[in-house]
C-alpha positions, 0 to 999 in steps of 0.5 A: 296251487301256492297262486290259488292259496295267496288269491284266497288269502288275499280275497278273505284279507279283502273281505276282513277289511270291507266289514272292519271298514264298516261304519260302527252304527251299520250292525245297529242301524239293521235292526230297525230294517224289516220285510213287509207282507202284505195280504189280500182280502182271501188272506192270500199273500199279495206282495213282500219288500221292505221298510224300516222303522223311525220312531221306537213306538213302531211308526215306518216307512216303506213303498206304497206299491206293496200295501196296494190292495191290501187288507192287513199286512206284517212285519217281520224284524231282524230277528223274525218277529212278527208283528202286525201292521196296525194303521197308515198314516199317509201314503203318496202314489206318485212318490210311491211312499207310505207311512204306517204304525206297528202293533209292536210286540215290545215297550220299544223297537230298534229306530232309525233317526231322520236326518235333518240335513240332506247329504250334499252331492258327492256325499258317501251313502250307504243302502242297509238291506234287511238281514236275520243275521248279525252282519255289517253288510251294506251297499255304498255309492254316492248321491249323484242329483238332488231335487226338490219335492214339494219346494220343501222336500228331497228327492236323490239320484244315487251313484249305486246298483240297486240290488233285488228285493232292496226296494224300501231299504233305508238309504244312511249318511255317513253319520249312520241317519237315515235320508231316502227310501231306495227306489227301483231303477228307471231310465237307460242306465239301471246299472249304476244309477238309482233313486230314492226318496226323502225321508223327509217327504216319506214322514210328512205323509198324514191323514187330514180331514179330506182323507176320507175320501183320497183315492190312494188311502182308499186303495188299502183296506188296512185301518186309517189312522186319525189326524194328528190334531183333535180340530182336525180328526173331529173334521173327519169323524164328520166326514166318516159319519155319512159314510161308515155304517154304525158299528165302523164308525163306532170303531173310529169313535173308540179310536179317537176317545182312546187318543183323545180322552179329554174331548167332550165331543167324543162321548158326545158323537159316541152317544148320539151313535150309539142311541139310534142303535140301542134296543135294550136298557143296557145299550142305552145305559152306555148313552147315558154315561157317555153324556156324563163322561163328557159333561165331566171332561167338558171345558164348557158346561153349558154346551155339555148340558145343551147337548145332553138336553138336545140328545134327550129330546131327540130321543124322546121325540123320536120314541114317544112310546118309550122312556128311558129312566127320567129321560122325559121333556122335563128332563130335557128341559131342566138340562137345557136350563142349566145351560141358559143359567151359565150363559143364555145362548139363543141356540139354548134358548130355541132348544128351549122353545122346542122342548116346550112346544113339543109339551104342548105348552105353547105359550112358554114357547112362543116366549122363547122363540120371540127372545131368539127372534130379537137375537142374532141368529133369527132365521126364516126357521125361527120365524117360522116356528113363532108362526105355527105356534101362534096358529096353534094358539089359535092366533088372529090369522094376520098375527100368524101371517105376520110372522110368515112375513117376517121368515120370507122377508129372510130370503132373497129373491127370485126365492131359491129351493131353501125358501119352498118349504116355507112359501107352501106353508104361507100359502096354506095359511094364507089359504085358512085366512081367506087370501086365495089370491095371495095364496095362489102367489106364493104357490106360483113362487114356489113352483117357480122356486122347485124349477117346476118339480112338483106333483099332482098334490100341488096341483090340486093345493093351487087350484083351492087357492085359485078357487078361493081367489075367483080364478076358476079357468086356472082351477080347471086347468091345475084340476086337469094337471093333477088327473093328468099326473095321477089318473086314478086319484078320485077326489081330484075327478070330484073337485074338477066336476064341482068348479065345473058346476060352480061355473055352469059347465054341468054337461062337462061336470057329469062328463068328468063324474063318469069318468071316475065312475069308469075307474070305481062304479061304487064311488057315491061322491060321484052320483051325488055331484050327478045329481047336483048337476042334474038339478042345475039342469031341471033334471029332477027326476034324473036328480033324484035316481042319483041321490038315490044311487048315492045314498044306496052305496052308504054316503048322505053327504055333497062336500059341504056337509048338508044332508040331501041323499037322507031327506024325504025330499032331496030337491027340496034339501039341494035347494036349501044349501043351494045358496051356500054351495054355489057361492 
């Protein structure tokens, strides 16, 4: 008896002497260590462990396994708190780290602070576990290894037992700073030896503008926090802006003008989303005072009033129908002046052009893309619109050709895919002008540009074109390319029948011609060119039932516009136009 009561003394006097032996900071340091919850998209309980904040406005650490698949998550402090987990910050999978801010429910919370020197080997540590209670209780040891991560960071093997659910509890210096986050026990020896990873490596833990689309960061569904700087976090509103839907990337919108409210760009993105969604006066009265909020917090004024004259337009152009208040052309184009006023930028001044060209003012435009095309930012584009507002001008076709020139002479050859677009326009103008051949040519590098993805349509542009140029085997041969693509296409069925008749195949002309009478019996175009072929035969009787039939389905009309169907005598209309149909 007097043995057990000295034993029991002696354990009490023993325990007395561990918690007096407990460094001061211990009680404090607990306060900052929290449990983690974390919930799945039913809102079902997914996992628990630990963290720890580093920052009194709610910034903490914990384990990456325990967010995994996450969709919202709290913490639950020292004094059982809760308070939800806000947005994360960085996270690592291979070091099992994650950094996240909380919704905190005061002005501050209990932090711990991040040693800025690592303990040396040998060095006493202390482990704090989360605890309710007021308590100096803790798990001491000592650091065994230190590694490298990174080249710049730490990672411990730590001379002590790690107990359950102390996963992501703070690892302390003997100074009461925090250096590791406790982790699970690995290899043959579990009960001695454990890791942890640097604090250090938990906090360099960021969102860049890449994180979009980093697989870790994908894995929870919490909200991402923006990068650190506003270069960076403009890179990653871009990089969102393909891939959230409109009312999601208006949330990081919102989220990056709370955290940069002196960021032109902000209001400026925000208004540009926001426009395509606006249905109502209301909506796009937001629009409008974002465009003022940021012409108001803008360093550069020309490049604010630039892009409410390009929003503006856009606008406009897009919604011809509608006008929002005095957002018109003229508007427009008073914004972008203002801009050119403070320094005539040749983007501004090719905003400039296209406001006036869609204003059908075609002279003032010309004159500004001719400016733009003595500038440094003369592209195979703005040559290209010179070219067609000239053509609209109704220019001498060389003058209009002349500009193509100057766009084409802008790429290199063997011409990429970015250089199609325009070969099909010089083409076709080359095609009004007359030039068959060089219009065949650039139809050629076109085809040879699109690696030979092309339609039926293309077929039949080129065979106008070899027409044109005499080269009429290789018009027969891209006729029958377009019918082979689209079969039913009736107008390429009457092309083939008149190059046919153009170099005396009439036989094959009628032959075609009933073809496309099996796909339509009503298709007057097709009785017509019969009979046209007919009298290229000395068919005349059999002409004339033709013309007849042609007339009888409501068409007066062979493809050059000269009546036949309609005269008292058809044979003698055909032989009027005969000369200029065939040549």
């Amino acid at each position: 008896m007097k043995k057990n009561l000295l034993l029991t003394l002696a354990l009490c006097l023993l325990a007395q002497w561990s918690v007096a032996q407990a460094p001061k900071w211990v009680e404090k340091a607990k306060r900052a260590v929290f449990s983690v919850v974390t919930y799945d998209e039913s809102d079902k309980i997914l996992n628990t462990g630990n963290g720890f904040f580093v920052t009194e406005d709610g910034i903490a650490l914990s384990d990456y396994s325990l967010f995994k698949g996450a969709q919202r998550a709290v913490v639950i402090n020292s004094e059982g708190t809760q308070m939800p987990v806000e947005v994360i910050m960085g996270a690592n999978d291979m070091y099992d780290v994650v950094k996240f801010r909380v919704a905190i429910s005061g002005k501050k919370v209990p932090a711990l602070v991040v040693a800025p020197v690592a303990p040396t080997v040998g060095a006493s540590i202390y482990l704090l576990p989360y605890s309710t209670q007021k308590d100096r209780s803790y798990t001491t040891g000592q650091v065994k290894e230190e590694s490298k991560v990174e080249g710049q960071y730490h990672y411990y093997t730590l001379d002590m037992q790690l107990k359950d659910k102390m996963v992501s509890c703070p690892v302390m210096t003997a100074e009461g700073q925090v250096f590791g986050l406790a982790q699970k026990s690995s290899g043959k020896d579990t009960a001695t030896i454990c890791y942890a990873v640097g604090a250090d490596y938990a906090m360099a833990q960021k969102i860049s503008p890449l994180s979009f689309n980093d697989h870790t960061l994908l894995s929870i569904g919490i909200k991402k926090a923006l990068p650190e700087t506003e270069e960076q976090a403009l890179v990653y509103l871009y990089m969102a802006s393909s891939q959230l839907a409109p009312e999601k990337y208006t949330e990081l919108l919102n989220e990056f003008i709370s955290q940069y409210p002196n960021s032109a760009d902000g209001y400026l993105r925000r208004a540009n989303n926001q426009i395509f969604q606006s249905k109502e006066a209301s909506s796009m009265d937001k629009v409008a005072a974002d465009m003022d909020k940021a012409l108001e917090v803008a360093q550069k004024k020309d490049d604010a009033y630039f892009n409410r004259a390009k929003l503006i337009y856009g606008y406009q152009l897009d919604k011809p129908e509608k006008t929002y208040k005095d957002w018109t052309y003229d508007r427009a184009l008073d914004e972008v002046r203002k801009a050119i006023a403070i320094e005539a930028l040749p983007v501004y001044v090719q905003l400039e052009g296209d406001i006036q060209f869609a204003k059908k003012d075609y002279a003032a435009a010309l004159a500004s893309y001719e400016k733009v095309n003595d500038s440094n930012i003369a592209s195979p584009a703005t040559f290209f619109s010179a070219a067609k507002t000239k053509e609209l001008m109704e220019a001498a076709p060389e003058e209009v050709l002349a500009l193509m020139d100057s766009c084409m002479a802008r790429f290199v050859q063997p011409y990429s895919e970015e250089a199609a677009p325009y070969l099909l326009e010089r083409a076709q103008m080359r095609l009004n002008a007359g030039q068959g051949r060089g219009a065949m040519l650039d139809y050629d590098e076109y085809y040879k540009a699109v690696r030979g993805n092309v339609n039926d349509v293309f077929y039949y542009y080129r065979e106008q074109a070899a027409v044109q140029a005499k080269q009429f085997q290789r018009a027969l041969d891209d006729l029958a390319k377009a019918i082979e693509l689209n079969p039913k296409e009736l107008t390429y069925f009457s092309e083939l029948a008149v190059v046919n008749i153009r170099v005396g195949r009439n036989e094959e002309a009628i032959k075609v011609l009933k073809d496309a009478l099996e796909i339509d019996s009503k298709y007057a175009e097709a009785y017509r060119l019969i009979g046209v072929a007919q009298l290229q035969l000395k068919q005349n009787k059999e002409a004339c039932a033709s013309f007849a039939k042609a007339k009888e389905l409501g068409s007066d009309f062979i493809v050059v516009g000269r009546p036949i169907t309609a005269a008292s005598d058809p044979v003698a209309a055909y032989v009027r136009c005969k000369n200029e149909f065939l040549s």
